[in-house]
N, C-alpha and C positions, 0 to 999 in steps of 0.2 A: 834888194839886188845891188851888189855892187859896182862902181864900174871898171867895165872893160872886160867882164866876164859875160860868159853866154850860156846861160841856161840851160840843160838837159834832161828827157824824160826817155823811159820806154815804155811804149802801150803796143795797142795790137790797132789794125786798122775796122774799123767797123764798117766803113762808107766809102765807096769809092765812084761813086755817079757822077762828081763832076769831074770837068776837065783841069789839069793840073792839080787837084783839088782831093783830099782825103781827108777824112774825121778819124782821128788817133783817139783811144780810149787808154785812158793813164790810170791804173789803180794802185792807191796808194793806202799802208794799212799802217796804221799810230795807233799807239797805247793809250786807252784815257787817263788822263793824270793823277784822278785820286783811286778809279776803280780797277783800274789795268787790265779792263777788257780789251782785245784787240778790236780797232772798229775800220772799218773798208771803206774807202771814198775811193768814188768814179768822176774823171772829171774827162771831156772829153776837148780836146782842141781840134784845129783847124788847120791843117798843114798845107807847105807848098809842096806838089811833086812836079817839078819840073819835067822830068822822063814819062813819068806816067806809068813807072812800074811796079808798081806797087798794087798789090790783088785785096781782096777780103781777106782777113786772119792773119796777113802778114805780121809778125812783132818785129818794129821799124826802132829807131833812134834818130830822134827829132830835136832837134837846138832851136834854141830863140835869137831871130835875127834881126831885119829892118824890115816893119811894113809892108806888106803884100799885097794888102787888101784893107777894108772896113777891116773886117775879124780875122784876119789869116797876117799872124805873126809869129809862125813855126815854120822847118823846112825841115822835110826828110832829108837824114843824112845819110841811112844807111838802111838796106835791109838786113836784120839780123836772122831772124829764117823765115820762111818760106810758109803757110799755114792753108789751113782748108776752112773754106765758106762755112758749112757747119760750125766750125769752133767760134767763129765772131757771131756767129745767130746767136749761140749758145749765153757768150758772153753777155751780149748785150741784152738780154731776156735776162741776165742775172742781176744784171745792173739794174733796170729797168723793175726789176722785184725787190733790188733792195731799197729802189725810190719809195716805192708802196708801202713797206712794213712801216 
């Protein structure tokens, strides 16, 4: 990372139980280098929501900033739309299946 930049993802929210506090799920898909399968990684961070408006299923846009916490070194920036509970269950049961195989 270099500096003076600030880091960007978009994931969907998976977890919203704490306060100020949401689980972002980032999936991210690269090519293998010699076999050029497409392969899926799920990585999930730890965001701050300030507001607290942020639902299940949202797909958010989250920067890396200063320190929050122990593990919370992300901040919702934005929400990009709006989602339904279902689709992050759904999600993250995919994720969670692709840990298994």
């Amino acid at each position: 990372m270099s500096r003076g930049k600030f880091q960007s993802r978009v994931g969907t929210v998976i977890s919203d139980k704490m306060d100020k506090t949401v689980i972002v799920d980032v999936i991210q898909i690269k090519k293998h280098k010699r076999y050029q399968k497409s392969i899926k990684r799920n990585t999930k961070f730890i965001a701050h929501d300030e507001s607290g408006q942020c639902k299940l299923g949202d797909k958010v846009l989250i920067l890396e900033g200063r320190p929050y916490s122990k593990t919370k070194r992300w901040k919702v920036s934005k929400i990009l739309e709006q989602g339904s509970p279902l689709e992050a269950e759904l999600q993250s049961a995919d994720s969670l299946e692709g840990v298994a195989e």
